[in-house]
N, C-alpha and C positions, 0 to 999 in steps of 0.2 A: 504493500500500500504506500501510494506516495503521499508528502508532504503535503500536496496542495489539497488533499481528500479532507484534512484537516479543520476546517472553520472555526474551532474554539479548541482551544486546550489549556487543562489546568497542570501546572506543578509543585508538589509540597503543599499541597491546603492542610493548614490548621484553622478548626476553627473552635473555639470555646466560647460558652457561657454561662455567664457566675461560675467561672473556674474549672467546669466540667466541659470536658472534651466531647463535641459533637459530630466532626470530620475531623482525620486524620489521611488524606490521599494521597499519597505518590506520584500518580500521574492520571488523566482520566481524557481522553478526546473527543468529541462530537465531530462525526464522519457528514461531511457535506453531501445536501441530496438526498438521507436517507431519515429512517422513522427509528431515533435514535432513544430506547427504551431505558428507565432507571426502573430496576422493582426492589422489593426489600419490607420488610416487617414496617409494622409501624414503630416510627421512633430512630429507624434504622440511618436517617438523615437524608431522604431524600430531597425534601419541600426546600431544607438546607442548603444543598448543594444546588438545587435547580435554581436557587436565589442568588447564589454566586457567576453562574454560568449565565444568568442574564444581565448580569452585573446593577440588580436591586438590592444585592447584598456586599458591600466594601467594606464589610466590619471582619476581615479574616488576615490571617498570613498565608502568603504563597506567592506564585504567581499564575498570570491568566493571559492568552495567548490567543486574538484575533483575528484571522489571514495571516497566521505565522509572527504579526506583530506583537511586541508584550505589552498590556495593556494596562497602565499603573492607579492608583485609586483614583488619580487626582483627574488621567485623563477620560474618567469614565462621565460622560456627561449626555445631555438630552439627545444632542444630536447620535449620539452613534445608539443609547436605549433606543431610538428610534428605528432603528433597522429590526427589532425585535419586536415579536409581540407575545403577552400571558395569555393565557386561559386559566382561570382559577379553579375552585375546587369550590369554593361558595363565589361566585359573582358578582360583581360591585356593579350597580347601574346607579348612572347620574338620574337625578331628576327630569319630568320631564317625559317625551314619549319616547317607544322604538326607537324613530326616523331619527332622534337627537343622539341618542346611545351609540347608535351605529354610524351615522358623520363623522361625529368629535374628533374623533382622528384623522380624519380629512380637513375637517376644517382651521384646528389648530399647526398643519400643516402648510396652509393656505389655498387648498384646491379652488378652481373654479368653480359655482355654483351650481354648474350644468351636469361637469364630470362628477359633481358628488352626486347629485341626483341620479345619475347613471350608475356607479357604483351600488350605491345603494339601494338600486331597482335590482341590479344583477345580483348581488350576493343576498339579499333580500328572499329571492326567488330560486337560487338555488338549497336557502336554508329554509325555504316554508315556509317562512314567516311574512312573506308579504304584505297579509291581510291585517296583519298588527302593527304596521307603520305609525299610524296614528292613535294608538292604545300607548294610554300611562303605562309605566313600567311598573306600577303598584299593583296592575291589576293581571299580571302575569302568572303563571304556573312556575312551580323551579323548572321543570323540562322548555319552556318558553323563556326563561330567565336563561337560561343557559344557553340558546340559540342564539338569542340575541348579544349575548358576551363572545360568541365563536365568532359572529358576524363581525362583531364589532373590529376583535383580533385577526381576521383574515382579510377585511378592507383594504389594508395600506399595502398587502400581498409582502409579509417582510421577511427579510433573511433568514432567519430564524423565529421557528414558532413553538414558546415553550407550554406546555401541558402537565398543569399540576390534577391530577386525581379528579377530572371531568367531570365524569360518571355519577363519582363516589352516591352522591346525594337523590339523584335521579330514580323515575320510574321507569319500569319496564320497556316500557314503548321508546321513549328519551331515548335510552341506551342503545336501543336496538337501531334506532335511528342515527345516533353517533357510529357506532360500529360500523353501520354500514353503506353511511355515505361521506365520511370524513375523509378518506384516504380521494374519495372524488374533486374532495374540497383543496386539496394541496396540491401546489403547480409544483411540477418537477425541480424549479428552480429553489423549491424551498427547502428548508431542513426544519424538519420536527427532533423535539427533544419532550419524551411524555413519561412524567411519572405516573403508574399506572397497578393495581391490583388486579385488574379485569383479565382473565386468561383470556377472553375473547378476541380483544385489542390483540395482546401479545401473540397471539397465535393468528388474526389475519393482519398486523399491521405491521409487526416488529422487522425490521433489518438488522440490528444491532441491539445485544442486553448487556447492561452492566450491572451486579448482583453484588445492591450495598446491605453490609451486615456489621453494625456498630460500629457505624462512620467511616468503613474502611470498601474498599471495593474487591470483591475476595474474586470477581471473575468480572470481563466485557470482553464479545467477543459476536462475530454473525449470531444468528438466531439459531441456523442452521447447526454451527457448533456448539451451542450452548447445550450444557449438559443441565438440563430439568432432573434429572435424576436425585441430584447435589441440594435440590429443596426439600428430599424424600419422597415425594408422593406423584412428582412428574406434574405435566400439564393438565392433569386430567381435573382438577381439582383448583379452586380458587387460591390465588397465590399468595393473600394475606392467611389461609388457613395454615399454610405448610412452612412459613418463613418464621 
């Protein structure tokens, strides 16, 4: 694997809190282009580490590496968070309707008023929600809360798209609906990085797993080589039950 396959990479993370150690990593990469998987127990330091690697989190030791560049606390600022976008695990909607939720990021950008319109018709439309455009965001489902935070995060189509625990909260139908039209929703051009318990996901989306177990990373490597065995119970079985 070459160099340029690279997009972020971390070396030597420490990171503690109140004195207790919560990452310890050596080295860890996010392979460009691809559906770049973290699973691990609860507690195990995902949410952690995925808050480093978007660079929401500057509160650690180590270092962290962007297009091969090292990327220092201080040059960590709006403009480059920009190339990223979250999905969270509970969803923050601003005030306000849909159609507002899902711009913001265009507009604080400064799109023209047309091509946000436009954006916001397409990804609108391929996440279903069209018909809620003008529906307060009070008066939503979590499964409709969560559409609309996808949309919101796939708008500005950016570099990297980080995926903390989607699902987790969700109904039936929600999930089934993330499972199976998400990977439709990601342009080739992009890199997913998704913390995730769902075997589902892992087994139709993953290209790469790295298996964190008390802040350390005991295995990353293709999906393909990933030995499930190593959680005891294989993929048959939910991944928070076996970790």
């Amino acid at each position: 694997m070459n160099r340029g396959n690279k997009i972020l990479k971390v070396e030597n993370i420490d990171k503690n809190i109140n004195n207790k150690q919560i990452l310890k990593i050596k080295k860890y990469s996010v392979i460009k282009g691809k559906f770049n998987f973290i699973i691990g127990a609860n507690g195990s330091g995902k949410t952690s580490l995925l808050n480093i690697l978007s660079m929401i989190d500057n509160d650690y030791q180590g270092k962290i590496y962007y297009k091969g560049k090292i990327i220092s606390q201080k040059e960590i600022n709006c403009e480059l968070r920009r190339k990223f976008s979250v999905i969270w695990q509970e969803p923050y909607l601003y005030r306000g309707n849909v159609y507002h939720n899902i711009a913001l990021p265009l507009k604080l950008r400064g799109f023209n008023k047309n091509i946000i319109n436009k954006k916001v018709k397409d990804i609108s439309h391929k996440i279903e929600i069209k018909n809620l455009l003008k529906q307060s965001v009070y008066t939503l489902s979590g499964g409709e809360r969560q559409k609309v935070s996808i949309a919101r995060a796939l708008i500005t189509e950016p570099e990297i798209l980080f995926v903390d625990e989607a699902t987790t909260n969700l109904d039936e139908e929600s999930i089934n609906f993330f499972n199976s039209h998400f990977a439709d929703l990601v342009t080739d051009e992009m890199t997913v990085v998704m913390v995730s318990h769902d075997r589902r996901q892992i087994k139709e989306l993953a290209d790469r797993i790295a298996y964190l177990k008390k802040g350390r990373i005991l295995s990353s490597r293709p999906v393909e080589d990933f030995d499930f065995n190593q959680l005891g119970e294989g993929i048959c079985r939910s991944i928070e039950e076996i970790v």
